[in-house]
GUGUDO-856670 format. One record per residue: residue number from 0; residue in one letter; x, y, z of N, C-alpha, C in turn. Coordinates in Angstrom, 1 decimal, decimal comma, always signed. Layout:
<atoms>
num	residuo	n_east	n_north	n_up	ca_east	ca_north	ca_up	c_east	c_north	c_up
NUM	a	X	Y	Z	X	Y	Z	X	Y	Z .
...
</atoms>
This chain:
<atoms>
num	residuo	n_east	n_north	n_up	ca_east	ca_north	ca_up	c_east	c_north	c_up
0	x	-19,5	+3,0	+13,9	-18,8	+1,9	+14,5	-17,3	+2,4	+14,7 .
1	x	-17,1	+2,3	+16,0	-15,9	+2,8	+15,9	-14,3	+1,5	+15,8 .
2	x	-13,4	+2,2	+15,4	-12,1	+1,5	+14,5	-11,8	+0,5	+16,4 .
3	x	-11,5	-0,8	+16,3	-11,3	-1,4	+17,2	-10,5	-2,9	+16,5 .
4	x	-9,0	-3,1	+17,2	-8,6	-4,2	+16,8	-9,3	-5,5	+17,8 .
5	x	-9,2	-6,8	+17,3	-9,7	-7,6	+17,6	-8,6	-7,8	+18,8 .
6	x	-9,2	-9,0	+19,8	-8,0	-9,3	+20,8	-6,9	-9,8	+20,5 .
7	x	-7,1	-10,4	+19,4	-5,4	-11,2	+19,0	-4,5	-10,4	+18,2 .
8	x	-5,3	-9,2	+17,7	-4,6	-8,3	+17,0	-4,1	-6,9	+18,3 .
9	x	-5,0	-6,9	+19,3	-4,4	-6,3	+20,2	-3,1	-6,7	+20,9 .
10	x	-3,2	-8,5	+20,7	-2,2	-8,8	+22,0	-0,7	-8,7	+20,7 .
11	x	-0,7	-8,6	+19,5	+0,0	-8,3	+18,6	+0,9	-7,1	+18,7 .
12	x	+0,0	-6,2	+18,7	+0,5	-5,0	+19,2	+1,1	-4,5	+20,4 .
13	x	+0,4	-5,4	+21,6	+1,2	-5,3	+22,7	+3,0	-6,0	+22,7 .
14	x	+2,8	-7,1	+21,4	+4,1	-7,6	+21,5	+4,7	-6,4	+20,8 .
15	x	+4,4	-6,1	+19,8	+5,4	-5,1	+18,7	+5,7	-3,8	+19,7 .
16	x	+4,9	-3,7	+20,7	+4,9	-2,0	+21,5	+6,2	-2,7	+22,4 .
17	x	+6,4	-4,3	+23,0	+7,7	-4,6	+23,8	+8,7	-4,6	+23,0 .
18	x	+9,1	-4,8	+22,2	+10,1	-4,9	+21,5	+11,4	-3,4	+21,6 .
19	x	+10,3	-2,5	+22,4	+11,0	-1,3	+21,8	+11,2	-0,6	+23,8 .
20	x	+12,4	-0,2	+24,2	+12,3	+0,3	+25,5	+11,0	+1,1	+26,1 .
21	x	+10,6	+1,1	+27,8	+10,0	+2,0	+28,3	+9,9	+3,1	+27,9 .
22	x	+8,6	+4,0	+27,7	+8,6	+5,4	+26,7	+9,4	+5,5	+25,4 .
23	x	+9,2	+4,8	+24,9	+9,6	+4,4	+23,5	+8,7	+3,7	+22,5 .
24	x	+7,5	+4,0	+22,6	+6,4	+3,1	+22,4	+6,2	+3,6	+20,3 .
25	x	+7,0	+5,0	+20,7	+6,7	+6,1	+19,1	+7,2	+4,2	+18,2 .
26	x	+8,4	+4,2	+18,6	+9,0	+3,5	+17,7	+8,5	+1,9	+17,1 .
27	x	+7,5	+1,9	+17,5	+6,3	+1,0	+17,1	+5,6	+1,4	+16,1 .
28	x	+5,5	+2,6	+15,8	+4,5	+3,5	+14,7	+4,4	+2,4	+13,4 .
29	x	+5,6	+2,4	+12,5	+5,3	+1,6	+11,7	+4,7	+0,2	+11,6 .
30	x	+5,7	-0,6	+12,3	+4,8	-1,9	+12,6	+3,4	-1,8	+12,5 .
31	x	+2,7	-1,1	+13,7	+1,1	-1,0	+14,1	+0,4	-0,4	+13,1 .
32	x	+1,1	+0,3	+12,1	+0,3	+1,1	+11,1	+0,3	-0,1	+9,7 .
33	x	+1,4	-0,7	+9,8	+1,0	-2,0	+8,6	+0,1	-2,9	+9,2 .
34	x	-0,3	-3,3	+10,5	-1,1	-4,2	+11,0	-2,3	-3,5	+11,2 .
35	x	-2,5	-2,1	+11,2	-3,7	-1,3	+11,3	-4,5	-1,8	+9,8 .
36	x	-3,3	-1,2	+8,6	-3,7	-1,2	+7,4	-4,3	-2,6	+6,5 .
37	x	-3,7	-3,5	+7,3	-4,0	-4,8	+6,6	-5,0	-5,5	+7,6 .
38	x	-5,5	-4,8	+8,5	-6,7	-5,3	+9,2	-8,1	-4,5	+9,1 .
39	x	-8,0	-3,3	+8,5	-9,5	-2,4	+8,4	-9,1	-2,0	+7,0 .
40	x	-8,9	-3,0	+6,1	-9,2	-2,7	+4,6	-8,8	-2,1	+3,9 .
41	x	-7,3	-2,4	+4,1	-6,5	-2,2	+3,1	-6,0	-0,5	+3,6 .
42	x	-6,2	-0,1	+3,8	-5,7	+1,9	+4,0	-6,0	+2,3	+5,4 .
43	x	-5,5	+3,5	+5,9	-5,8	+3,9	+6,8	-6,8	+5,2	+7,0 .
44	x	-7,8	+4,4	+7,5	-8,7	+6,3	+7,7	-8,0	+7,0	+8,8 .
45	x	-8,6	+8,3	+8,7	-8,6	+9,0	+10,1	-8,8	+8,5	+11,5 .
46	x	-9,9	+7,8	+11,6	-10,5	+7,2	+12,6	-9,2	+6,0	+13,2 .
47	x	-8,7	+5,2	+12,2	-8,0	+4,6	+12,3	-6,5	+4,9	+12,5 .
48	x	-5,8	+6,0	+12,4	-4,8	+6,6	+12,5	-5,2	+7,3	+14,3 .
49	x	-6,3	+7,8	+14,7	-6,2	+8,3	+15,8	-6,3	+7,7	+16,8 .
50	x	-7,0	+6,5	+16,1	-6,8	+4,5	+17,1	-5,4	+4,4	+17,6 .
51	x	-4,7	+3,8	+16,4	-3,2	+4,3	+16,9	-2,5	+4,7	+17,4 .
52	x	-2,9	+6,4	+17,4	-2,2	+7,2	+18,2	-2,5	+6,8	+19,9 .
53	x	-3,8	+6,6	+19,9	-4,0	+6,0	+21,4	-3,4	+4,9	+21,9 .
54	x	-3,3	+4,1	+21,3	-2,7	+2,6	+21,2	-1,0	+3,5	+22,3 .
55	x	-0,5	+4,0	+21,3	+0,7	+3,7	+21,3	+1,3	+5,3	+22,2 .
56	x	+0,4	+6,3	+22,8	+0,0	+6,8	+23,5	+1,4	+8,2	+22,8 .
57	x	+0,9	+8,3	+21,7	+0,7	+10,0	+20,9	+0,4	+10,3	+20,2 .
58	x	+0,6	+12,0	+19,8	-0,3	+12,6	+19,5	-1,0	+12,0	+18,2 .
59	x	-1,9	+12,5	+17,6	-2,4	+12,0	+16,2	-1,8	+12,7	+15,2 .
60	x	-1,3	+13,7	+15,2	-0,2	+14,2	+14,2	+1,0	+13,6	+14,3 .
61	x	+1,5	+12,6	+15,3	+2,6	+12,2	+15,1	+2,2	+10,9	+14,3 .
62	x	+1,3	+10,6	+14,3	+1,3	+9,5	+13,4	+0,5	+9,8	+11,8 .
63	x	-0,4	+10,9	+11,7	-0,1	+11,2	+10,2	+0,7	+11,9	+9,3 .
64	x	+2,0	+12,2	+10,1	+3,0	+12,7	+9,6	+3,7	+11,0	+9,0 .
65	x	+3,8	+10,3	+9,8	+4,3	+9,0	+9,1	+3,3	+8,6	+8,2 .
66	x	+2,3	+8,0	+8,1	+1,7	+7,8	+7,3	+1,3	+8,5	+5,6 .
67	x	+0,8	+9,8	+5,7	+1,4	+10,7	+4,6	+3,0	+10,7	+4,3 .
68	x	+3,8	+10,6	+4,7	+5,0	+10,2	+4,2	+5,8	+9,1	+3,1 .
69	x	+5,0	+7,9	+3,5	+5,1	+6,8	+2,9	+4,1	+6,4	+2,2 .
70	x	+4,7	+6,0	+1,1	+3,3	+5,5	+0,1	+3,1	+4,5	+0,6 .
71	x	+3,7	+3,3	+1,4	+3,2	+1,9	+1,6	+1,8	+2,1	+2,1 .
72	x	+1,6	+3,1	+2,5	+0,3	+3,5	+3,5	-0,9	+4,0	+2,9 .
73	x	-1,6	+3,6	+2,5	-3,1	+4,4	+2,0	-3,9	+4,9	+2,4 .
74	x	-4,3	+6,5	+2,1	-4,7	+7,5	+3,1	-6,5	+7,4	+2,6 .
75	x	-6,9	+6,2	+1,2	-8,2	+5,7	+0,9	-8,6	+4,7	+0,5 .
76	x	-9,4	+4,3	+0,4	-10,1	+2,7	+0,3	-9,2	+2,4	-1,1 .
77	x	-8,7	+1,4	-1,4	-8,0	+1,0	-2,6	-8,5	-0,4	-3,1 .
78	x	-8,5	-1,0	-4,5	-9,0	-2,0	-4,8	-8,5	-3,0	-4,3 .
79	x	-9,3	-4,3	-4,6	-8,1	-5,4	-4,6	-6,8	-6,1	-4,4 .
80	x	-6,5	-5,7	-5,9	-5,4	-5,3	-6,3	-4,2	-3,8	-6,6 .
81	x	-3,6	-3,7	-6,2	-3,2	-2,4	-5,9	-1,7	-2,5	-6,7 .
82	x	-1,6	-1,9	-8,3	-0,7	-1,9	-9,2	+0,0	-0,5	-8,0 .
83	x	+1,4	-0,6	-7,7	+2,3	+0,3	-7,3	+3,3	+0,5	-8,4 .
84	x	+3,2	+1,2	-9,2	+4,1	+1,1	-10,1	+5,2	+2,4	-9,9 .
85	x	+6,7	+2,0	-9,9	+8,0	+3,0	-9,9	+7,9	+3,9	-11,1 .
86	x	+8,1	+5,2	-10,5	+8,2	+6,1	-11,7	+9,4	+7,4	-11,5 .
87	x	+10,2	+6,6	-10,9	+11,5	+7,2	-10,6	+12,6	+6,9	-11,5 .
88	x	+13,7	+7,5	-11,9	+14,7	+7,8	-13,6	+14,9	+6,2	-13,5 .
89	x	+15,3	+5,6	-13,1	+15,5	+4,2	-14,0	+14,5	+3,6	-14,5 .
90	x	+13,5	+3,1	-13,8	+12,1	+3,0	-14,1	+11,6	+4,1	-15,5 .
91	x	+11,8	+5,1	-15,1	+11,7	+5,7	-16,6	+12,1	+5,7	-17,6 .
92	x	+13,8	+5,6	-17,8	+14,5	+5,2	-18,5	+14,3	+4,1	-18,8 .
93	x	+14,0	+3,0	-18,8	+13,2	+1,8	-18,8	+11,6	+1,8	-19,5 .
94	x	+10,8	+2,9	-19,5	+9,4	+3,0	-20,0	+8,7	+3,3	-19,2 .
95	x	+8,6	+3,6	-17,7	+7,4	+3,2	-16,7	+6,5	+3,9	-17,0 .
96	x	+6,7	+5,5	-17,8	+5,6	+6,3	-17,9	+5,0	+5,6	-18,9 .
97	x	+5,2	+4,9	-20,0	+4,7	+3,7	-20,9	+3,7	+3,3	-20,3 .
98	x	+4,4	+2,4	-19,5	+3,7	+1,0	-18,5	+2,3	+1,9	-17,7 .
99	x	+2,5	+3,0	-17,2	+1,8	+3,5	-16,6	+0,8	+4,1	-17,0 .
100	x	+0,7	+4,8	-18,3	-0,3	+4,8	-19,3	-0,9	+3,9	-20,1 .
101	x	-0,4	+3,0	-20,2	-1,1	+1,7	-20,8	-1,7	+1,8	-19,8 .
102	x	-1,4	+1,2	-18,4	-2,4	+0,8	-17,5	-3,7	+1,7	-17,1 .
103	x	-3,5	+2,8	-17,2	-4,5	+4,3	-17,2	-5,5	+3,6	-18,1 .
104	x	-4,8	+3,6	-19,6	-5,6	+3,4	-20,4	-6,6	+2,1	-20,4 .
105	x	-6,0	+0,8	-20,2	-6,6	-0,3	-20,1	-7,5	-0,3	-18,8 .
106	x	-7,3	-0,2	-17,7	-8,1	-0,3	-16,6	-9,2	+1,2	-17,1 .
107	x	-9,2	+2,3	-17,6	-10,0	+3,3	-17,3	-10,2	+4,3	-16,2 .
108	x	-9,0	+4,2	-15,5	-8,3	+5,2	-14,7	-7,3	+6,1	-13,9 .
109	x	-7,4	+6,9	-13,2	-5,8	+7,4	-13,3	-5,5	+7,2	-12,3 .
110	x	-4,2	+7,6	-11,9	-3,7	+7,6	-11,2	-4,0	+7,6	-9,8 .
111	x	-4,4	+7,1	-8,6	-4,9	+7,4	-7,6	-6,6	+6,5	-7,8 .
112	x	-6,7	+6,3	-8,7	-8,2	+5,9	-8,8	-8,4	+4,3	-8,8 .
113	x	-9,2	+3,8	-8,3	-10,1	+2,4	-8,6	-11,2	+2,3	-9,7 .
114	x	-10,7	+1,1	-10,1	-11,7	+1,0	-11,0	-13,3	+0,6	-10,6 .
115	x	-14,2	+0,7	-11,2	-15,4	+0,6	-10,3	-15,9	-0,7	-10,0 .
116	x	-15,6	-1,4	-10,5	-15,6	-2,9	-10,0	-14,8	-3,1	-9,1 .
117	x	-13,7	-2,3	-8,3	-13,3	-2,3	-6,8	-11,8	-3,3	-6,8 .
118	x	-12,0	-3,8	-8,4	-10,6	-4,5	-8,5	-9,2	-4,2	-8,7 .
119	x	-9,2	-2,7	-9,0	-7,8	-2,2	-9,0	-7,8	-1,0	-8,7 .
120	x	-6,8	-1,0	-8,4	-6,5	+0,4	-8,0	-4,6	+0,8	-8,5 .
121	x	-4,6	+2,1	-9,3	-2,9	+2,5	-9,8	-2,6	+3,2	-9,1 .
122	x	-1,5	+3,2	-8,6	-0,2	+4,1	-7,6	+0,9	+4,3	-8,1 .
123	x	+1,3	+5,5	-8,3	+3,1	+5,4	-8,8	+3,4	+5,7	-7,6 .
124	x	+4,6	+5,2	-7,5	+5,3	+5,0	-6,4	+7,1	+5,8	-6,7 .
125	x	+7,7	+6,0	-5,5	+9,2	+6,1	-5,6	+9,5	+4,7	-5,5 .
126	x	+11,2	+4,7	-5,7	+12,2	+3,5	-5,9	+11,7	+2,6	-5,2 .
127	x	+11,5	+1,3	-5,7	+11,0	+0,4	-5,1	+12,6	-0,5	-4,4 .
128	x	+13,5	-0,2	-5,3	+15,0	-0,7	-4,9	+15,0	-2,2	-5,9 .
129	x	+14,4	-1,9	-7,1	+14,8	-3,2	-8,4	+14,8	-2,4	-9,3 .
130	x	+16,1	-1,3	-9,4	+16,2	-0,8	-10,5	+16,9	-1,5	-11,6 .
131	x	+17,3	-3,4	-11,6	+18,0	-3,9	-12,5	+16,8	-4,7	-13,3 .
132	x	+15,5	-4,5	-12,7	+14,3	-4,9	-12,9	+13,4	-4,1	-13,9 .
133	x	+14,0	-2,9	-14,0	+12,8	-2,0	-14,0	+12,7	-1,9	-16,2 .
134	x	+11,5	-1,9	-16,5	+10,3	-1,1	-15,3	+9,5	-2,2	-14,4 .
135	x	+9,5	-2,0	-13,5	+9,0	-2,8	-12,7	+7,5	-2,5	-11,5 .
136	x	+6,7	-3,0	-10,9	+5,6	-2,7	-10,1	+5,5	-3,5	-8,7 .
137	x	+5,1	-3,4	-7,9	+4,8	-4,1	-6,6	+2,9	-4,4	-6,9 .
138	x	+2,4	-5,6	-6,5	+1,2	-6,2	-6,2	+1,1	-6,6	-5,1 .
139	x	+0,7	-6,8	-4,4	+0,8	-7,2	-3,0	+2,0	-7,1	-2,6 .
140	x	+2,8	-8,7	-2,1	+3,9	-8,7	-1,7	+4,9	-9,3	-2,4 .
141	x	+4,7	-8,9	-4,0	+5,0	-9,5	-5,0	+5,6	-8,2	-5,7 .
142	x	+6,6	-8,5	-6,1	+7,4	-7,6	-7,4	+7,2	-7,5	-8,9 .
143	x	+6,8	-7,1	-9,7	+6,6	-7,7	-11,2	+7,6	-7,1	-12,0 .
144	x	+8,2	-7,4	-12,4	+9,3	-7,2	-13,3	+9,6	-6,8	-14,9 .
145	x	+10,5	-6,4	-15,2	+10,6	-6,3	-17,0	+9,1	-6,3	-17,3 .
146	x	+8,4	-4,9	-17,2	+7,2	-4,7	-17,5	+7,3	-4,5	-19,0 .
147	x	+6,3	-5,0	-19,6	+5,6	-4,7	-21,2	+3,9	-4,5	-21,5 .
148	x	+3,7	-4,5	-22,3	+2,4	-4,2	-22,5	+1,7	-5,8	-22,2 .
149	x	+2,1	-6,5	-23,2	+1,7	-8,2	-22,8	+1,4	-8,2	-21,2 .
150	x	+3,2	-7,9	-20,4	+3,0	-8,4	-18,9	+1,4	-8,4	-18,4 .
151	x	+1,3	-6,8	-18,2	+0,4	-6,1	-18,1	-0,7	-6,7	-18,3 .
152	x	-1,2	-6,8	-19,8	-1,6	-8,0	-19,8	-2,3	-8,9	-18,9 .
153	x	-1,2	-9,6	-18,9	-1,2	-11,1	-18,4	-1,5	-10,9	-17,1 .
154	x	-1,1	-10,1	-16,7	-1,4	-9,7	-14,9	-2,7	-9,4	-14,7 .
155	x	-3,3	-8,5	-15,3	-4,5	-8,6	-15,1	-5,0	-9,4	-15,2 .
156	x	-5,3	-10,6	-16,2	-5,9	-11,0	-16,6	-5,8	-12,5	-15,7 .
157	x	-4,7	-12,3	-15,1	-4,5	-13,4	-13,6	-5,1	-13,0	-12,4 .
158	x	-5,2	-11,3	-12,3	-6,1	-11,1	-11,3	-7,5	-11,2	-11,6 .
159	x	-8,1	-11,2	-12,6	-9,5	-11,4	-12,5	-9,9	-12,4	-12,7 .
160	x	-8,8	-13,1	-13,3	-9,2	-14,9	-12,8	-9,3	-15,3	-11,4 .
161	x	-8,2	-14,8	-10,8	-8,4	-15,2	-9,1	-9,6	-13,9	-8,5 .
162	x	-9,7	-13,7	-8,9	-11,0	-12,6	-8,5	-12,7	-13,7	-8,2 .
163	x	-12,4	-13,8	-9,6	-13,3	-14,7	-9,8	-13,4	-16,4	-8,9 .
164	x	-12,6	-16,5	-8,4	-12,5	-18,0	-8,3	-13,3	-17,7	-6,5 .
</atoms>
């Protein structure tokens, strides 16, 4: 089946491609690639990166050079929930590598990986820009803060309640 946005996600894209001058369509890249990613499941395949490139009329290496670039972007299927956790010097200095192995440990996997129940997925990340926060994580479009073992915790244990519901 091939990668196809729906029509209201098309006419989406037609707005975000105006915004930007005649032959200037590159500078849409990001926009369309968070609206790619949050419409075919969370990450971006191949298939769906070279969608894109068509869309916005270049090459398909100019757009997996953005996407490999940026962790916001997922290059594979990711859970649910998607722990992004900073592991850049304040964040460290703070514990993240802690936080980060706890979570390894408690979920039962590493870095890059989902758990098999499809409910999470761990990412270390660069500077998320709350280093008065740190250690700190991104969940969706949510920040979590002054991490500890408890947090941790507690966050899961809110996602699998809303999992469930």
């Amino acid at each position: 089946m091939a990668v196809q946005f729906s029509e209201e996600k098309l006419n989406k894209v037609k707005e975000i491609i105006a915004r930007y001058p005649d032959g200037k369509q590159k500078s849409a890249l990001i926009p369309v690639l968070h609206l790619a990613q949050e419409s075919f499941g969370g990450w971006l395949s191949a298939d769906t990166m070279d969608y894109v490139a068509g869309l916005l009329q270049i090459e398909p290496i100019e757009v997996y050079e953005v996407a490999t670039f940026y962790s916001m972007f997922n290059l594979q299927p990711v859970g649910k929930y998607l722990f992004e956790v900073c592991q850049t010097g304040p964040c460290m200095l703070r514990g993240s590598d802690d936080i980060i192995h706890y979570i390894k440990e408690k979920l039962g996997i590493k870095n890059g990986e989902t758990t098999a129940d499809g409910l999470f997925t761990l990412k270390t990340v660069e500077c998320l820009g709350a280093c008065g926060y740190a250690p700190m994580m991104q969940l969706g479009k949510f920040y979590k803060e002054h991490l500890t073992k408890e947090k941790i915790d507690q966050i899961i244990a809110e996602c699998r309640a809303q999992a469930n519901n």
